[in-house]
Wavefront OBJ file of the C-alpha trace (Angstrom):
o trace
v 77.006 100.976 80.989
v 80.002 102.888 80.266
v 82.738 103.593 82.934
v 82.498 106.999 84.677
v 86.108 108.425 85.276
v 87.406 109.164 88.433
v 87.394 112.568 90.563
v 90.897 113.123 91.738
v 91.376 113.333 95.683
v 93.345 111.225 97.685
v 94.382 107.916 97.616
v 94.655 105.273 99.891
v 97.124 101.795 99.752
v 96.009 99.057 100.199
v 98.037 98.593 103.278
v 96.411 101.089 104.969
v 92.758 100.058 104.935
v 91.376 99.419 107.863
v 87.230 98.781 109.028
v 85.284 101.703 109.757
v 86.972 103.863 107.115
v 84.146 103.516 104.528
v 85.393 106.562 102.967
v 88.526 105.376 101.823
v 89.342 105.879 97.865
v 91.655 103.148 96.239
v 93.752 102.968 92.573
v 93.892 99.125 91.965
v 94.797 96.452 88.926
v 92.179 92.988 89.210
v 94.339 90.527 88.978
v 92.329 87.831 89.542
v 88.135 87.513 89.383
v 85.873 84.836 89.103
v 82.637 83.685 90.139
v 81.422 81.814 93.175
v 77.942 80.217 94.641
v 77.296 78.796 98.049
v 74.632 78.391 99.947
v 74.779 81.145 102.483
v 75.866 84.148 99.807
v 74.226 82.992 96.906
v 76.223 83.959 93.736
v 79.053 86.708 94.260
v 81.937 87.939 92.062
v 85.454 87.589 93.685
v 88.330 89.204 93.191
v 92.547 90.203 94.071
v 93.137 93.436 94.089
v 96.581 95.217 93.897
v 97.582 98.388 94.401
v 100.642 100.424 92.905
v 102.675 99.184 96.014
v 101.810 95.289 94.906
v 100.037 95.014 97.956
v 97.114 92.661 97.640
v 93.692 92.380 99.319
v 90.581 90.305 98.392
v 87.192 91.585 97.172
v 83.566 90.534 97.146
v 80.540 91.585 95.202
v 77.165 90.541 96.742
v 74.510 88.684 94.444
v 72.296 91.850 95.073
v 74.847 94.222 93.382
v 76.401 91.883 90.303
v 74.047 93.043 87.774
v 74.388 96.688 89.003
v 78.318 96.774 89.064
v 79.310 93.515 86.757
v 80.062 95.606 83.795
v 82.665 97.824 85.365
v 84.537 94.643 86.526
v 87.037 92.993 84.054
v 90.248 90.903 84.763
v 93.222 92.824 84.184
v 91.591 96.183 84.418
v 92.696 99.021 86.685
v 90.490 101.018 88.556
v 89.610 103.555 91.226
v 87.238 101.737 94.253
v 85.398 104.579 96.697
v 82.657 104.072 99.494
v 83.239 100.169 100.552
v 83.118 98.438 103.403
v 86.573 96.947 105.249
v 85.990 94.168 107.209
v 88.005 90.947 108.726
v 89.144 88.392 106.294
v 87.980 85.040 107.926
v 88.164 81.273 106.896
v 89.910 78.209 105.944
v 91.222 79.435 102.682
v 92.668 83.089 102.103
v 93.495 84.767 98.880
v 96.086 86.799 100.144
v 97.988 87.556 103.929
v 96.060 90.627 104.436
v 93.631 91.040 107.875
v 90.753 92.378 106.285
v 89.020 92.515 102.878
v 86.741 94.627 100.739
v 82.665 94.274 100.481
v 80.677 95.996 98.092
v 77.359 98.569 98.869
v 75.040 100.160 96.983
v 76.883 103.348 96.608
v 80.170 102.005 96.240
v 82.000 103.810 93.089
v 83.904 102.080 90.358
v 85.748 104.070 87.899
v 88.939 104.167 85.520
v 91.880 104.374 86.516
v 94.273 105.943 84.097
v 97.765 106.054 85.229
v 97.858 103.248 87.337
v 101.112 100.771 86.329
v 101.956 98.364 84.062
v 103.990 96.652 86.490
v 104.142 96.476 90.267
v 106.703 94.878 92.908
v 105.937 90.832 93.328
v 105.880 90.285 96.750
v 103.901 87.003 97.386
v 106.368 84.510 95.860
v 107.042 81.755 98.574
v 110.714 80.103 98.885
v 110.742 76.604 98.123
v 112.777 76.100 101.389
v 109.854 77.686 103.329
v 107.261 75.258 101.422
v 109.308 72.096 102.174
v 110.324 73.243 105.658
v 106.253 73.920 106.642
v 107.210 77.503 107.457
v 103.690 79.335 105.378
v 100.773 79.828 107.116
v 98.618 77.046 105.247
v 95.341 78.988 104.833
v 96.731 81.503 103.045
v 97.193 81.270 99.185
v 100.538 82.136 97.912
v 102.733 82.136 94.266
v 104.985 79.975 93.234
v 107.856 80.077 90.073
v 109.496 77.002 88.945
v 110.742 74.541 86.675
v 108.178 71.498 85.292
v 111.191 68.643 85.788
v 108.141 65.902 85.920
v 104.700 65.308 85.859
v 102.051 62.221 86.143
v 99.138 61.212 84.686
v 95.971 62.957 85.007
v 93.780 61.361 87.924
v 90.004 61.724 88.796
v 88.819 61.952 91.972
v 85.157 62.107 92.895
v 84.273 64.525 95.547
v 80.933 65.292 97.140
v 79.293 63.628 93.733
v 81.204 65.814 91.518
v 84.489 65.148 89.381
v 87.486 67.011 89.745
v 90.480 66.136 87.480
v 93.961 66.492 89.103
v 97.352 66.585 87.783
v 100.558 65.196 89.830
v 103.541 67.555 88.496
v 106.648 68.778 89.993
v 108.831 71.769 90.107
v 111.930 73.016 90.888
v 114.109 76.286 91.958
v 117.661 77.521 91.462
v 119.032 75.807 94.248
v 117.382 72.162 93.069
v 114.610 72.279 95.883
v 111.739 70.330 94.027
v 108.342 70.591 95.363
v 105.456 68.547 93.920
v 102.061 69.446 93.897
v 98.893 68.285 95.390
v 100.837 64.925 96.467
v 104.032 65.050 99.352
v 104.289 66.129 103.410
v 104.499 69.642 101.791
v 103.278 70.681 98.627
v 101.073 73.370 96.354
v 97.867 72.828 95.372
v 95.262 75.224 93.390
v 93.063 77.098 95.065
v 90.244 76.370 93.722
v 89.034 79.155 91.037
v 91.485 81.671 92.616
v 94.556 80.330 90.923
v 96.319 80.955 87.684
v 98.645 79.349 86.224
v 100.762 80.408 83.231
v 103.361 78.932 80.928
v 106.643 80.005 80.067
v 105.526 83.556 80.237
v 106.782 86.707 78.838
v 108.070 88.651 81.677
v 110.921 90.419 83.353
v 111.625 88.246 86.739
v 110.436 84.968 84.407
v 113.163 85.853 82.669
v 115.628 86.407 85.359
v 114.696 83.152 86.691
v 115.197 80.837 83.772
v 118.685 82.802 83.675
v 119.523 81.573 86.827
v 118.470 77.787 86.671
v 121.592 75.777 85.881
v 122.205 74.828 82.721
v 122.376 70.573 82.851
v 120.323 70.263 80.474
v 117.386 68.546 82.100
v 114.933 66.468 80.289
v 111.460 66.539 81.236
v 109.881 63.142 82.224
v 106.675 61.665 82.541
v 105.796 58.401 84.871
v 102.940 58.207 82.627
v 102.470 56.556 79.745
v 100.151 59.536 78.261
v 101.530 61.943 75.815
v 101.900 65.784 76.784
v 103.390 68.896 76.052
v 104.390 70.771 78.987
v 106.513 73.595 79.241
v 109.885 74.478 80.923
v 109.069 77.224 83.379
v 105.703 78.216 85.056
v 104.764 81.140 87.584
v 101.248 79.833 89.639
v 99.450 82.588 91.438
v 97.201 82.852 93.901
l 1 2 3 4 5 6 7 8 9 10 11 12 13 14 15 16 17 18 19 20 21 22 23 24 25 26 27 28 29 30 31 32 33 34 35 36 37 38 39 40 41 42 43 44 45 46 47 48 49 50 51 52 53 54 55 56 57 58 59 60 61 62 63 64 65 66 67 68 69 70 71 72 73 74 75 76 77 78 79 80 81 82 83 84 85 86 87 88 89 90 91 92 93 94 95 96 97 98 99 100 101 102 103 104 105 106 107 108 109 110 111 112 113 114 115 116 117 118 119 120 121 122 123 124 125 126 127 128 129 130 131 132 133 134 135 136 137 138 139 140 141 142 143 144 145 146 147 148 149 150 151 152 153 154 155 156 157 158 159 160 161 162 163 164 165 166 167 168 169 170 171 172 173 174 175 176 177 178 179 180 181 182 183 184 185 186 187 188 189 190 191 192 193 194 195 196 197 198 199 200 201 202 203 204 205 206 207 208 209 210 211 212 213 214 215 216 217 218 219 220 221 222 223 224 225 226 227 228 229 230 231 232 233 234 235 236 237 238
């Protein structure tokens, strides 16, 4: 099915959404979508949406409407979103701090967006100070930059009959704060199929970052025994 373009009229942020305003017409970039089954929803598509502001708000698609609406939906893609429904973001785990998210209807309106941004303003990167101190709200997911200064061996742990492989590594900022995921008082964790995790990537405030570390040049280590190759800097989003 190919992608109808977009009427122009106006445009809502994301910050301004609120329930009841079925009417309202955002420009968004999917920056994260996957799949997801339980038993009260049945199958759905999920997703983070951003808008030109880098404001971020999660999305569902019911299992009634995936085969109507699954080919306008690609990671990465920018697009215009009309006639949805806004309602209270609820639950142990959020995908981003915002109250309320977006459902899908039957005449809900996906098109292309042409002129939306390459690049919008990061504002969901949490302080290692605030991690270590306990200072986040814990249900909510956030991102994280940092160095890899040391990492463990890859463990297996069995849960509700089904395996899920973990890695022990640990990062650090600018100001040697070290945080170590899944394992400490305070640490990260991934969020399940929400998270991505990239290394040493090409981009501007990457960049800036791996400026600023200080240069003693650090060797990576491994408590392990196993052989890896791991590298230097990684950004982990939500």
């Amino acid at each position: 099915m190919a992608m109808v373009r977009a009427f122009k009229n106006i445009v809502s942020y994301v910050r301004e959404l609120k329930p009841r305003k079925d009417t309202s017409r955002i420009e968004v970039r999917i920056v994260r979508l996957w799949r997801n089954y339980n038993k009260e929803s049945g199958n759905t598509i999920e997703m983070v949406f951003v808008d030109k502001e880098g404001t971020r708000i999660h999305a569902s698609v019911g299992e009634q409407l995936i085969k109507k609406i699954d080919d306008k939906l690609r990671e990465g893609d920018a697009i215009v979103v009309q006639f949805f429904k806004v309602y209270d973001d609820i639950g142990e785990y959020r995908t981003t701090p915002h109250p309320y998210k977006i459902g899908f209807f039957q005449t809900t309106f996906v098109g292309k967006s042409d002129d939306f941004p390459s690049a919008v303003p990061e504002k969901y990167f949490a302080d290692f100070s605030d991690i270590l101190g306990g200072n986040l709200d814990h249900s909510c997911l956030v991102d994280v930059v940092g160095q890899i200064v040391n990492f463990g061996s890859l463990e297996n742990k069995i849960i509700k009959g089904k395996d899920n492989m973990r890695l022990l590594i640990e990062l650090r900022d600018p100001k040697f704060c070290s945080v170590k995921e899944w394992k400490g008082a305070y640490s990260i964790s991934s969020g399940y199929n929400s998270t991505h995790i990239l290394l040493n990537p090409t981009l501007e405030f990457i960049e800036e970052f791996k400026a600023s570390l200080p240069d003693d040049s650090l060797s990576l280590t491994n408590n392990d025994s196993s052989q890896w190759s791991v590298g230097t800097a990684t950004s982990i989003r939500a």
